[in-house]
DSSP file (Angstrom, degrees, kcal/mol; ACC not computed):
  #  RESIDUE AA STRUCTURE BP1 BP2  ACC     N-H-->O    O-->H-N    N-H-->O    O-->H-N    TCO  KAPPA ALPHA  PHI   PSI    X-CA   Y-CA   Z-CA
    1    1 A X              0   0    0      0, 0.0     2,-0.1     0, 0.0   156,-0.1   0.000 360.0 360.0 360.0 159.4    4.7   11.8   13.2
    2    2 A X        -     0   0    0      1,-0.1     2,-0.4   156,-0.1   156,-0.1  -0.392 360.0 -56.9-126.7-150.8    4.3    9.4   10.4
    3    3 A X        +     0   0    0    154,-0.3     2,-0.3   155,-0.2    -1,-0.1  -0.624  58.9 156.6 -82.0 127.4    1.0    6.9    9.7
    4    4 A X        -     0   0    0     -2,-0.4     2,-0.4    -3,-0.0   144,-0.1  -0.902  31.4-144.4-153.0 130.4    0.4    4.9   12.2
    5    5 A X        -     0   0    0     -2,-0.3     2,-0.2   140,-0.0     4,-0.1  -0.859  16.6-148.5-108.7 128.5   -3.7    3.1   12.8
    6    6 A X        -     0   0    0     -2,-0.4     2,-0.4     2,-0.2    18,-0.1  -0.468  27.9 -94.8 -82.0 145.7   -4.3    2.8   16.2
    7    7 A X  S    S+     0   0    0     -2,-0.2    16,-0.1    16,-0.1     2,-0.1  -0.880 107.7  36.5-117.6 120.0   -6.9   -0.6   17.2
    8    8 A X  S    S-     0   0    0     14,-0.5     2,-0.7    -2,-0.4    15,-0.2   0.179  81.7-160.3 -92.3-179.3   -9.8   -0.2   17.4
    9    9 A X        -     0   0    0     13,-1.6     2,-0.9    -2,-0.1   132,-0.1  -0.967  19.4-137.9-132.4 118.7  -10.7    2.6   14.5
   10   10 A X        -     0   0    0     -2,-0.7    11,-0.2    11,-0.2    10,-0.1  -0.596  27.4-133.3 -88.4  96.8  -13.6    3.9   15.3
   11   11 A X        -     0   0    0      9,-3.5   126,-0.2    -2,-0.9     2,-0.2  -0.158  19.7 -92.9 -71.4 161.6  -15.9    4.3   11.7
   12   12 A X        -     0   0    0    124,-1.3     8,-0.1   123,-0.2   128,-0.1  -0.420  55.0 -81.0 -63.1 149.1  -17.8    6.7   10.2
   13   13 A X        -     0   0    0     -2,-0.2     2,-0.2     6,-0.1     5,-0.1  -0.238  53.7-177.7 -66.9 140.1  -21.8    6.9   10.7
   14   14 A X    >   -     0   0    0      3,-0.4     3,-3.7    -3,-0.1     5,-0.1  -0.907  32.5-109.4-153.6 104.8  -23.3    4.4    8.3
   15   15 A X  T 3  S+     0   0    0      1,-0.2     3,-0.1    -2,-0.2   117,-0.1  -0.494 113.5  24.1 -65.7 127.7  -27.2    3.9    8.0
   16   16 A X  T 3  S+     0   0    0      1,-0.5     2,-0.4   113,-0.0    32,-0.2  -0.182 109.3 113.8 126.0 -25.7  -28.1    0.5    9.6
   17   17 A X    <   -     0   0    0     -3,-3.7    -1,-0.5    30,-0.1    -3,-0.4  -0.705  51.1-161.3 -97.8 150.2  -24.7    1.0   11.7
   18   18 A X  S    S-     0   0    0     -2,-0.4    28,-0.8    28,-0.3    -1,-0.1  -0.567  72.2 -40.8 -75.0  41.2  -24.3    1.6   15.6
   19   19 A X  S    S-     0   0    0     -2,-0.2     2,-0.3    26,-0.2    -1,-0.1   0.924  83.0-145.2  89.9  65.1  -21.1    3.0   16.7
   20   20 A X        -     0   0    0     -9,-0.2    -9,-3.5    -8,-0.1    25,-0.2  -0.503  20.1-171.3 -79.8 143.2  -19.1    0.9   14.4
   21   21 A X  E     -A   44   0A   0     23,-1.0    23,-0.5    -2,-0.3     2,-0.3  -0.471  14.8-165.1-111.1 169.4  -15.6   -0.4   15.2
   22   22 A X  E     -A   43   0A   0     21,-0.2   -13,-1.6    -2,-0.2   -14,-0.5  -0.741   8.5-160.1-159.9 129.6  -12.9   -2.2   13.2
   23   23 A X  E     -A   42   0A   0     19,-3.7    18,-5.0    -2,-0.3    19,-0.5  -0.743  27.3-179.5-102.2 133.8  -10.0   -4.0   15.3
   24   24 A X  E     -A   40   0A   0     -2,-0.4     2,-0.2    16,-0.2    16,-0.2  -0.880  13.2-156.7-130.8 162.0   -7.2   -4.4   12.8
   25   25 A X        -     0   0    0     14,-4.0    14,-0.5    -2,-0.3    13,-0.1  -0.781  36.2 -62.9-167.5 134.8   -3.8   -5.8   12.9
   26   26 A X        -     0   0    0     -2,-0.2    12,-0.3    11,-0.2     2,-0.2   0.853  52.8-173.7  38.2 117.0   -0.5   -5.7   11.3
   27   27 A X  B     -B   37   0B   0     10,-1.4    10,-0.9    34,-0.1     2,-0.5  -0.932  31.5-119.9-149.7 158.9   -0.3   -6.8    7.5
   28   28 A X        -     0   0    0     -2,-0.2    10,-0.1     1,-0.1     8,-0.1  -0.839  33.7-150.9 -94.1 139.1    2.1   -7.3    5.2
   29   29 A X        -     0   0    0     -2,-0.5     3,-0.2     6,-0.2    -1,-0.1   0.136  29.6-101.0 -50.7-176.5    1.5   -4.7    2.1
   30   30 A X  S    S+     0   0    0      1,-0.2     2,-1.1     6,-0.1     7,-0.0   0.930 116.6  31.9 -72.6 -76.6    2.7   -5.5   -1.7
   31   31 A X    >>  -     0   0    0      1,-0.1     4,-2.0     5,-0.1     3,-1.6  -0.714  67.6-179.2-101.7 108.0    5.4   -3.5   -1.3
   32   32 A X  T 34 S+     0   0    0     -2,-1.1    -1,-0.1     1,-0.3     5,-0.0   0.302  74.1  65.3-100.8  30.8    6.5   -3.5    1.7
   33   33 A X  T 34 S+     0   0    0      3,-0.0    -1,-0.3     0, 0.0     3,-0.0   0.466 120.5  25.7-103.8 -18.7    9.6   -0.9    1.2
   34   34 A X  T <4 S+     0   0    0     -3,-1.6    31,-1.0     1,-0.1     2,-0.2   0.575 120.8  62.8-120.6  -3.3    7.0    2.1    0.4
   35   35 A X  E  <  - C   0  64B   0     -4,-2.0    29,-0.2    29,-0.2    -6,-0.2  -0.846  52.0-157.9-135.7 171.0    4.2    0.9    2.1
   36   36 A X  E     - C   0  63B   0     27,-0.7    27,-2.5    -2,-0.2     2,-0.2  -0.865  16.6-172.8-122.6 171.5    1.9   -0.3    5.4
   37   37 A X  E     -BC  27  62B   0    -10,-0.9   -10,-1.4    25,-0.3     2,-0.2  -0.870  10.5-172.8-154.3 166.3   -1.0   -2.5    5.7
   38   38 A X  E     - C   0  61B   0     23,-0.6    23,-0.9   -12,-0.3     2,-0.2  -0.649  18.4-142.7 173.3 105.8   -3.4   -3.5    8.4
   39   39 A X  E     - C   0  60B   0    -14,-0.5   -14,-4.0    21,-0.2    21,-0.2  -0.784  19.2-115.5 -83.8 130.9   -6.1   -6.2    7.9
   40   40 A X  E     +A   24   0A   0     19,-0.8    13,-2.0    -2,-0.2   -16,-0.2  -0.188  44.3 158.4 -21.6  91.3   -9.8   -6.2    9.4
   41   41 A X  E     +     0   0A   0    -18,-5.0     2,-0.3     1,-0.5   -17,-0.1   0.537  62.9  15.5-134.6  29.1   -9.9   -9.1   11.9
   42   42 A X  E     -A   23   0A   0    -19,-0.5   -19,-3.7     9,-0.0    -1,-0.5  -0.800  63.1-153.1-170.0 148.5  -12.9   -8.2   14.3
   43   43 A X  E     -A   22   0A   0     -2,-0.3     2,-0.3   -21,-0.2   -21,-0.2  -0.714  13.2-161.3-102.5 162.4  -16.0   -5.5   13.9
   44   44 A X  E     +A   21   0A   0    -23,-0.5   -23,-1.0    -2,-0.2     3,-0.1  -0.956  48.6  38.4-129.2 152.6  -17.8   -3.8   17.0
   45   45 A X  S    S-     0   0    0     -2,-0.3     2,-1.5   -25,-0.2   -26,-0.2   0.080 108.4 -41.5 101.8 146.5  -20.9   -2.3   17.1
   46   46 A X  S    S+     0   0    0    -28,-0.8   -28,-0.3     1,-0.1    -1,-0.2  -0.306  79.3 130.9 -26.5  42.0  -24.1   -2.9   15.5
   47   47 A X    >   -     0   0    0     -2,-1.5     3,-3.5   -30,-0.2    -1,-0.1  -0.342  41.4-160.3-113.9  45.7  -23.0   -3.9   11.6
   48   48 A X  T 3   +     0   0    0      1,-0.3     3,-0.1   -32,-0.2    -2,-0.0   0.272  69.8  15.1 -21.6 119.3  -24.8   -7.0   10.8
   49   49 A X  T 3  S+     0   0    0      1,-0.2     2,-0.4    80,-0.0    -1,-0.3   0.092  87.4 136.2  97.3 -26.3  -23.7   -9.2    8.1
   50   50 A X    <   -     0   0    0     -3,-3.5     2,-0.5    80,-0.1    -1,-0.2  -0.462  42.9-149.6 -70.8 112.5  -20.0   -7.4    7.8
   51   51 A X        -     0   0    0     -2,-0.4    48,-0.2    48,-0.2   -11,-0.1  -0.748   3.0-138.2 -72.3 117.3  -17.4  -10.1    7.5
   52   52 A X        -     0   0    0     -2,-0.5   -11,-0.1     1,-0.1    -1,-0.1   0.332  50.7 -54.4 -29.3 171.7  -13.7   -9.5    9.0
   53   53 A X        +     0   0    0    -13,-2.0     2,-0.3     6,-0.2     5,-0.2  -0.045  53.3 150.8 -58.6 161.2  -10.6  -10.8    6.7
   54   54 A X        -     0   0    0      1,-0.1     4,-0.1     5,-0.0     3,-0.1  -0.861  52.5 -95.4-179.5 167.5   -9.5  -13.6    5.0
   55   55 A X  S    S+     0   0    0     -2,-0.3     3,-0.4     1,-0.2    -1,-0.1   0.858 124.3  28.8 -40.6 -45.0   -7.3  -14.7    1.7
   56   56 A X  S    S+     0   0    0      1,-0.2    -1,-0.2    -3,-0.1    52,-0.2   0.566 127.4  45.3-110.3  -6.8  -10.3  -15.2   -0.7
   57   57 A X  S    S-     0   0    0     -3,-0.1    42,-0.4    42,-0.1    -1,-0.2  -0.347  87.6-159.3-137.2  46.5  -12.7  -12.5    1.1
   58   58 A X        +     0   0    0     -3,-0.4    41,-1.1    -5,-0.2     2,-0.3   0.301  28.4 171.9  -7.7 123.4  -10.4   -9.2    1.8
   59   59 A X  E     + D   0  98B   0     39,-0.2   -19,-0.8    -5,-0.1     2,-0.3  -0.710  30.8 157.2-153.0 106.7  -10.9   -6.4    4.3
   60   60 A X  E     -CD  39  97B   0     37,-2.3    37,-1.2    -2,-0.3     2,-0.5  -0.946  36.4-158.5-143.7 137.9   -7.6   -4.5    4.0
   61   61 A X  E     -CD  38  96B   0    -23,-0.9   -23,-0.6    -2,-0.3    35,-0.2  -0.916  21.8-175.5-134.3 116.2   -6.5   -0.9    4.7
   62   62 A X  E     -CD  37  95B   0     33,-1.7    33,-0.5    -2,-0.5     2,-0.5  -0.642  15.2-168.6-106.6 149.6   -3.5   -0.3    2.8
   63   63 A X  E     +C   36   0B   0    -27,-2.5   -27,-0.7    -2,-0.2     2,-0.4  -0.912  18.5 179.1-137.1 120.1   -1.2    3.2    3.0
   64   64 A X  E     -CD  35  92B   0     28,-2.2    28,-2.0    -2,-0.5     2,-0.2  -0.907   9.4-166.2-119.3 145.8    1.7    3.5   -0.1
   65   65 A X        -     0   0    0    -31,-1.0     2,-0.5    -2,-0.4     3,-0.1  -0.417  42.8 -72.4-102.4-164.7    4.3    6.4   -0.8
   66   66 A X        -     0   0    0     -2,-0.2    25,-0.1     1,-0.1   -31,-0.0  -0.894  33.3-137.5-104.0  95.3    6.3    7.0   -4.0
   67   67 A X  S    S+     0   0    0     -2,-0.5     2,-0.5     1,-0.1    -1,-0.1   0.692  97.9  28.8   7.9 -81.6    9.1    4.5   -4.4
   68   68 A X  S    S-     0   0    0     -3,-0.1     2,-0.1     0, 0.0    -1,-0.1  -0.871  87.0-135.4-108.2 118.8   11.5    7.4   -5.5
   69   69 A X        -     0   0    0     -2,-0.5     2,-0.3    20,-0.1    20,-0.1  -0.566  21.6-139.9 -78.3 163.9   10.7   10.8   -4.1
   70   70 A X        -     0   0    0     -2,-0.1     2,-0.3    17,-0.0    19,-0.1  -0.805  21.9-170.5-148.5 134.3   10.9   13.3   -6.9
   71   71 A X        -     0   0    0     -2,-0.3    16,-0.3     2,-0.1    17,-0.0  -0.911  36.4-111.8-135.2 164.9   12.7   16.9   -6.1
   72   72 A X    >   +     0   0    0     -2,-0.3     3,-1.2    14,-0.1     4,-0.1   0.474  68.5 142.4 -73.0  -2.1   13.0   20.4   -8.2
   73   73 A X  T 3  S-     0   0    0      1,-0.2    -2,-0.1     2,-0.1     0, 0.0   0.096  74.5  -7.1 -33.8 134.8   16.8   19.6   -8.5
   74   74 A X  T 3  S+     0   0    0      1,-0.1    -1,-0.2     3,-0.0    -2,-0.0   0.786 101.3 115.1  47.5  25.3   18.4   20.7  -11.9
   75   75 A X    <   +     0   0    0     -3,-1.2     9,-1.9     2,-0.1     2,-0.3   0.260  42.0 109.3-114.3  21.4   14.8   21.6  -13.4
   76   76 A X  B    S-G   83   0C   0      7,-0.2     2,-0.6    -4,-0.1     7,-0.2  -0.720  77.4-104.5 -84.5 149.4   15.2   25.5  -14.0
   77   77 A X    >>  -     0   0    0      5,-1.8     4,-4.7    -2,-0.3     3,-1.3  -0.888  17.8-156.3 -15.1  74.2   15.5   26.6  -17.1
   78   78 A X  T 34 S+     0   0    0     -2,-0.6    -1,-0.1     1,-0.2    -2,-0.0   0.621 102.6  37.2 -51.0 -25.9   18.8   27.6  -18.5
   79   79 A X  T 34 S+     0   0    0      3,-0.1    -1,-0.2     0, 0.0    -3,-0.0   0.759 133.3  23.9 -83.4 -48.3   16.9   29.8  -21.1
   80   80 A X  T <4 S-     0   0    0     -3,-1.3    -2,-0.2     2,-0.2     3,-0.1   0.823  81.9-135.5 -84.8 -70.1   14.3   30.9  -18.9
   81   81 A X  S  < S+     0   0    0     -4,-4.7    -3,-0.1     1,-0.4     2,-0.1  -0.041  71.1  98.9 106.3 -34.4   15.1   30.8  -15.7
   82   82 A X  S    S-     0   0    0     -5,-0.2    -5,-1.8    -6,-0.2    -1,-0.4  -0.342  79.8 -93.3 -97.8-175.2   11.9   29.3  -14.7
   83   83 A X  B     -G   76   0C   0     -7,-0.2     2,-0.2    -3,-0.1    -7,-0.2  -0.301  40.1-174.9 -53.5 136.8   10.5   25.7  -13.8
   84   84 A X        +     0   0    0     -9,-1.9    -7,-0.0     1,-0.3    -9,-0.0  -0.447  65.8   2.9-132.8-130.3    9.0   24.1  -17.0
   85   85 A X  S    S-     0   0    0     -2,-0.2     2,-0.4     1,-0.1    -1,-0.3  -0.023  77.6-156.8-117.9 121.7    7.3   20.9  -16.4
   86   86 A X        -     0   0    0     -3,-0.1    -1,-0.1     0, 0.0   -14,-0.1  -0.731  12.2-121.9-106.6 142.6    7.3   20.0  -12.6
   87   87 A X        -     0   0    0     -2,-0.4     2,-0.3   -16,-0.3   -17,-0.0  -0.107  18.4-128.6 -67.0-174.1    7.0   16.2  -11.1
   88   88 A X        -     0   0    0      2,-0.0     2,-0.6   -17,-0.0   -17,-0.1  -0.895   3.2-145.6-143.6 131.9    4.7   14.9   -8.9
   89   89 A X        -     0   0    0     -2,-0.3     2,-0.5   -19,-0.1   -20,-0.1  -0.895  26.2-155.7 -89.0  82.7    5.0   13.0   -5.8
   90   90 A X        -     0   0    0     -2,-0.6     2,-0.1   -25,-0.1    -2,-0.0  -0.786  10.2-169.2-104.1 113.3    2.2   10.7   -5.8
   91   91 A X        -     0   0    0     -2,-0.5     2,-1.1   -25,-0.1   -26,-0.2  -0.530  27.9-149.1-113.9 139.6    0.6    9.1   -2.4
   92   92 A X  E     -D   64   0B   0    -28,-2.0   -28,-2.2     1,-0.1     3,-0.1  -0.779  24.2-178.2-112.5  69.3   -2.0    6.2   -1.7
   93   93 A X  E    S-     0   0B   0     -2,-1.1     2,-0.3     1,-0.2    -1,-0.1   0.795  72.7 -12.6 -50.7 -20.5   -3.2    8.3    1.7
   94   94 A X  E     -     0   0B   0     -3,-0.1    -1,-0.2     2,-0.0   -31,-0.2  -0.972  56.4-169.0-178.2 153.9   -5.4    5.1    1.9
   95   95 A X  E     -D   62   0B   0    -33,-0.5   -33,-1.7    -2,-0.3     2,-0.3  -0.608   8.3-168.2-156.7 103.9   -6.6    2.2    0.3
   96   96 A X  E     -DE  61 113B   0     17,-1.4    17,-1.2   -35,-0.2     2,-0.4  -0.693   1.1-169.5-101.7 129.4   -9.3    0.1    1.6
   97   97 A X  E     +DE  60 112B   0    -37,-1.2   -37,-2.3    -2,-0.3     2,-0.3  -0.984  13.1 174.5-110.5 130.8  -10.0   -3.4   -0.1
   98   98 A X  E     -DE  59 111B   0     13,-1.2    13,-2.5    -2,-0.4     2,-0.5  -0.850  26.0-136.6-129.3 133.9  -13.6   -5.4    1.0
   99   99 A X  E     - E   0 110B   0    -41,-1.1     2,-0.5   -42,-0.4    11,-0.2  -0.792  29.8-179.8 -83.9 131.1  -14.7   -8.4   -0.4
  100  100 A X  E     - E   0 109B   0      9,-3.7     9,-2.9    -2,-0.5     2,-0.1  -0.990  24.7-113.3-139.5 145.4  -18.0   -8.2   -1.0
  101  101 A X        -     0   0    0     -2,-0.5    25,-0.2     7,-0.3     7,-0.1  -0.311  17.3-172.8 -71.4 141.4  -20.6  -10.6   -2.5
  102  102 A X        -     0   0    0      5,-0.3     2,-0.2     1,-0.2    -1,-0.1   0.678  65.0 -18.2-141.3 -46.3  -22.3  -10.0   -5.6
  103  103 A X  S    S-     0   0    0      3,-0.2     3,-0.5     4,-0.2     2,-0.2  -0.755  83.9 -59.6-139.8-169.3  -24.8  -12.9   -5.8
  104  104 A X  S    S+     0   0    0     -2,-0.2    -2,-0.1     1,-0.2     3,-0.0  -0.560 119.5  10.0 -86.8 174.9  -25.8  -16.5   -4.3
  105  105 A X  S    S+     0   0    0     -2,-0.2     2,-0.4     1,-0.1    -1,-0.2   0.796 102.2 117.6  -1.5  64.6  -23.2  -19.0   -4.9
  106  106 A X        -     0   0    0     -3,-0.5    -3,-0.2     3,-0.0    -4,-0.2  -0.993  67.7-107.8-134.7 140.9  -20.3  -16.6   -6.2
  107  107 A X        -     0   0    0     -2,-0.4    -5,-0.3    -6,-0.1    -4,-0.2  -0.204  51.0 -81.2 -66.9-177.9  -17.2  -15.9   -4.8
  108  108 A X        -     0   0    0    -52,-0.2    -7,-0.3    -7,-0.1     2,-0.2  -0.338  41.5-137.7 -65.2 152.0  -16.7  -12.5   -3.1
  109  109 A X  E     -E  100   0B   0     -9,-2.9    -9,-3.7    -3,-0.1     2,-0.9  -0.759  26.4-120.3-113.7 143.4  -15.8   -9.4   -5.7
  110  110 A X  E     -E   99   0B   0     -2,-0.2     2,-0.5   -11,-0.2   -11,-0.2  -0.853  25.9-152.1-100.4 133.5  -13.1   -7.2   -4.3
  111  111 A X  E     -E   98   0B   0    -13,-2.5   -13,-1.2    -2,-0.9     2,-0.3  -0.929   5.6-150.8 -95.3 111.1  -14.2   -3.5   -3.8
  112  112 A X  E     -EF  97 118B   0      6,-1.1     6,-2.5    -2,-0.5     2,-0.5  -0.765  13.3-175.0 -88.4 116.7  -11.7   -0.9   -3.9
  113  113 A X  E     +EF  96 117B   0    -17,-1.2   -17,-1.4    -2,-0.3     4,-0.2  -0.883  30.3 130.5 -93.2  84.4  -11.9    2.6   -1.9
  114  114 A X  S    S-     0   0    0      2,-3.2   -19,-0.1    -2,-0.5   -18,-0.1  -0.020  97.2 -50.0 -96.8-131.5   -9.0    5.3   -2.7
  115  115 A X  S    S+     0   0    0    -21,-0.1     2,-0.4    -2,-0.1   -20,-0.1   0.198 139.9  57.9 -90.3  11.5  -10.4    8.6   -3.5
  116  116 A X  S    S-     0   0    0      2,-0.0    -2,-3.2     0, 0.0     2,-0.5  -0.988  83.0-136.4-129.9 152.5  -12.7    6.8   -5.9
  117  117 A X  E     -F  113   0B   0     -2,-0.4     2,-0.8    -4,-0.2    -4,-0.3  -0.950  13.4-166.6-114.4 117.0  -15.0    4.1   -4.9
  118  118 A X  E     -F  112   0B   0     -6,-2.5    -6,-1.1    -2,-0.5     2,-0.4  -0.818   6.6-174.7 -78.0  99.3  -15.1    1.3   -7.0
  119  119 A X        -     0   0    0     -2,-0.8    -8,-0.1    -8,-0.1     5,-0.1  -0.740  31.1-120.9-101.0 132.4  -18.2   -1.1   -6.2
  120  120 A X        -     0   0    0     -2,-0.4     3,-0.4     1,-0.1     2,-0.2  -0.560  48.1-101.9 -46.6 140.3  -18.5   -4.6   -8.2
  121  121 A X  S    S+     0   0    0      1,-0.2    -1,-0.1     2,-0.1     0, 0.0  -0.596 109.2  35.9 -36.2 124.5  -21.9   -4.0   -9.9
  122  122 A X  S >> S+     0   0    0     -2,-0.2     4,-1.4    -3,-0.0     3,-0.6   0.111  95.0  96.0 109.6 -18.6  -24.7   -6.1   -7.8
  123  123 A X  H 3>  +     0   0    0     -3,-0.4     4,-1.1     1,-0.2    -2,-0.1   0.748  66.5  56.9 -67.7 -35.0  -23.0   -5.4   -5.1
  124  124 A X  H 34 S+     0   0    0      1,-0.1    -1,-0.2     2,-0.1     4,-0.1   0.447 118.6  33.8 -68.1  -3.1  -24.9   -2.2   -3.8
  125  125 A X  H <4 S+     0   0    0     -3,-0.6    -2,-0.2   -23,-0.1    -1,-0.1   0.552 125.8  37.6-142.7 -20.4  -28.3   -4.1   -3.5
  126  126 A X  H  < S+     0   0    0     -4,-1.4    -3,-0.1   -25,-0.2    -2,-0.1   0.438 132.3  18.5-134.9  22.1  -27.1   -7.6   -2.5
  127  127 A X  S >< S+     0   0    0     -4,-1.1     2,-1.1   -27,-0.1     3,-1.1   0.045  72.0 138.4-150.7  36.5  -24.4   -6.9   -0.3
  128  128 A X  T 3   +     0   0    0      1,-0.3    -4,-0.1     3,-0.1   -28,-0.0  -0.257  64.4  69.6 -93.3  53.0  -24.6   -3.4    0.9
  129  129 A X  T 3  S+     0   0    0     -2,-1.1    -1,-0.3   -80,-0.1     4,-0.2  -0.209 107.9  37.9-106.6  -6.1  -23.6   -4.0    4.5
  130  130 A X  S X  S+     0   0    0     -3,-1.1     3,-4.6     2,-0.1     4,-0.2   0.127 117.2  55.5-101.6-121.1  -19.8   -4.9    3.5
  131  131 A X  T >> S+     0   0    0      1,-0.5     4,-2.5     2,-0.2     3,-1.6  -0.018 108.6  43.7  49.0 -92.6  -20.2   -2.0    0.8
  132  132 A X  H 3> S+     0   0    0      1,-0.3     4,-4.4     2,-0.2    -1,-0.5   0.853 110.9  65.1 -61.0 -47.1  -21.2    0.6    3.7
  133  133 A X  H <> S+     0   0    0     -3,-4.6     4,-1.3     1,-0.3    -1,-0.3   0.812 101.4  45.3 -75.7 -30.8  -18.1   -1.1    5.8
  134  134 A X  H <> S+     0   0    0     -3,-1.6     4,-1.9    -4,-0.2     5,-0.4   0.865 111.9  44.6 -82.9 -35.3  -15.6    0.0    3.7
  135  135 A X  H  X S+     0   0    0     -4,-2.5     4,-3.2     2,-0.2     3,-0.4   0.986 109.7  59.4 -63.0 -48.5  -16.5    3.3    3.1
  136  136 A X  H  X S+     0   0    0     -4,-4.4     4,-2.3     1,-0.2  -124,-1.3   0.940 113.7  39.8 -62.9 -20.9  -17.2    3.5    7.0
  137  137 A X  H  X S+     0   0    0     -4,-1.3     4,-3.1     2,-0.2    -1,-0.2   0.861 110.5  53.8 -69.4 -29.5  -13.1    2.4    7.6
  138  138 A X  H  X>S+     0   0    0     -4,-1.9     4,-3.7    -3,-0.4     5,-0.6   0.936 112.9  41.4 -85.4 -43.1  -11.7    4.3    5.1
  139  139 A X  H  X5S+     0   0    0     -4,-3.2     4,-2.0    -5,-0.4    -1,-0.2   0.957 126.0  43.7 -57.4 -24.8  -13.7    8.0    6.7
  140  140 A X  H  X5S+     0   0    0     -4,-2.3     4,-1.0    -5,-0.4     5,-0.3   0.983 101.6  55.8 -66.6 -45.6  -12.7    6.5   10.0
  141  141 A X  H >X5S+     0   0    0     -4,-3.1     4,-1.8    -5,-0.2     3,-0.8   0.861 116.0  47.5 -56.3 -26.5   -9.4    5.5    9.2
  142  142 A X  H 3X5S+     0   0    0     -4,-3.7     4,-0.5     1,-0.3    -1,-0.2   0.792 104.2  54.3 -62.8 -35.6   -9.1    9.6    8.1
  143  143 A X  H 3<<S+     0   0    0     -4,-2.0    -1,-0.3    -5,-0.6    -2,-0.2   0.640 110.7  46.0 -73.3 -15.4  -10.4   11.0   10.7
  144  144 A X  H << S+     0   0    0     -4,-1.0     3,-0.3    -3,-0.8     4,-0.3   0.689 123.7  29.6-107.2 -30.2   -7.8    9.1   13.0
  145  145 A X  H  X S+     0   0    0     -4,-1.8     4,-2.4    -5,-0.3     5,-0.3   0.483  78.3 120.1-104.9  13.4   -4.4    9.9   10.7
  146  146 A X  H  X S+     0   0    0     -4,-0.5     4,-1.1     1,-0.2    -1,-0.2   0.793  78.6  39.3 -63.5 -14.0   -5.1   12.9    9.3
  147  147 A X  H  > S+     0   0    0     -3,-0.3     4,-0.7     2,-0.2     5,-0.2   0.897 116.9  53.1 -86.7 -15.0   -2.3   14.8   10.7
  148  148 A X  H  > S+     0   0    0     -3,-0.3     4,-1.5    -4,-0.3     5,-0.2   0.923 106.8  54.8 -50.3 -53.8   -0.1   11.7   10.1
  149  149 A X  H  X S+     0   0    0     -4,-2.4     4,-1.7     2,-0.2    -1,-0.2   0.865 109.1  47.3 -50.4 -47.0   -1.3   11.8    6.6
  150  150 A X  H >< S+     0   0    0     -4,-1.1     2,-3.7    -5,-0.3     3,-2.2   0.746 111.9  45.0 -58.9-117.7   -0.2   15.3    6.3
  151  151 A X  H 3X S+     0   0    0     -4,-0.7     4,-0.9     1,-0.2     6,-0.4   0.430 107.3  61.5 -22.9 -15.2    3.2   15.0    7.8
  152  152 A X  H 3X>S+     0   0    0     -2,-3.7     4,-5.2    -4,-1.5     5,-0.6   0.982 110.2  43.7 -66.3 -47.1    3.7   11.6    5.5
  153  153 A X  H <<5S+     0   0    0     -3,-2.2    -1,-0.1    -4,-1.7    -3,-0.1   0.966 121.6  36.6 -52.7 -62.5    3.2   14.0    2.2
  154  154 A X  H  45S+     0   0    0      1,-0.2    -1,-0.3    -5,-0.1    -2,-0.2   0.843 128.1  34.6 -77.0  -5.7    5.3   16.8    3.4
  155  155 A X  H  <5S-     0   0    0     -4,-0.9    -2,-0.3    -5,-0.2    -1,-0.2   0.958  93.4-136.0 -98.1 -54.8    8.2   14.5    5.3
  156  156 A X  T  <5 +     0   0    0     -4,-5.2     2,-0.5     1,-0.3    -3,-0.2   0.628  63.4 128.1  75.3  26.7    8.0   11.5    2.7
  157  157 A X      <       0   0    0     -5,-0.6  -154,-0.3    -6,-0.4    -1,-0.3  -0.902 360.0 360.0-117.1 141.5    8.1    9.1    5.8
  158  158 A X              0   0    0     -2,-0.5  -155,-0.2  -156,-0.1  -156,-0.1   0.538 360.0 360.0 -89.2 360.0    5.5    6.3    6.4
């Protein structure tokens, strides 16, 4: 089985949130030969103030593989025998983008969740119900593919 987000996705526990939901559906990625996408377009549940998608105000859950899969083929050591410097296959198990708001009359700052969270400064204190809404999609969205995520790695299929 490969990645596939079921709708609704049922988030991770959030103070302030109530059984939060996010109904998502079908998006085109950046690259859409290695990757899938699935945009935000309704919440459930107690999460006051969290806005759904749109062009200028993102709520995006993105999933990428590696163009070109990468193998040990021809990498022994004629000398040796052994490996000497081995590639890497490198995977975007998730990528959550949220617009989130940063002040009064500014547009929205996009906040980025891989396995680092990257919050616009101003963002934690004057928009921390979006803020909390991405982190709670991305632990949901894990909790719902994780063996999919696993087979993607070792199969190299989305």
């Amino acid at each position: 089985m490969t990645i596939s987000v079921t709708t609704p996705v049922t988030g991770g526990a959030q103070t302030g949130f109530t059984s939060p939901t996010y109904t998502v559906v079908v998006d085109n990625p950046p690259n859409a030969s290695t990757g899938k996408q699935w945009a935000v377009s309704a919440t459930g549940g107690t999460q006051t103030g969290v806005r759904v998608h749109s062009i200028s105000d993102p709520f995006t859950l993105t999933v990428e593989r590696p163009g070109v899969l990468k193998t040990l083929a021809n990498l022994i050591s004629g000398v040796t025998g052994l490996y000497g410097k081995v590639p890497e296959n490198s995977y975007k198990g998730f990528f959550i983008r949220k617009g989130v708001n940063i002040s009064a009359n500014n547009l929205p700052r996009v906040m980025e969740v891989d396995c680092r969270i990257r919050v616009p400064a101003g963002a934690d204190s004057y928009d921390p119900a979006n803020v909390r809404a991405a982190i709670s999609l991305a632990v949901g969205y894990l909790n719902q593919v994780s063996a999919g995520l696993g087979d993607t790695v070792t199969s190299g299929t989305l």
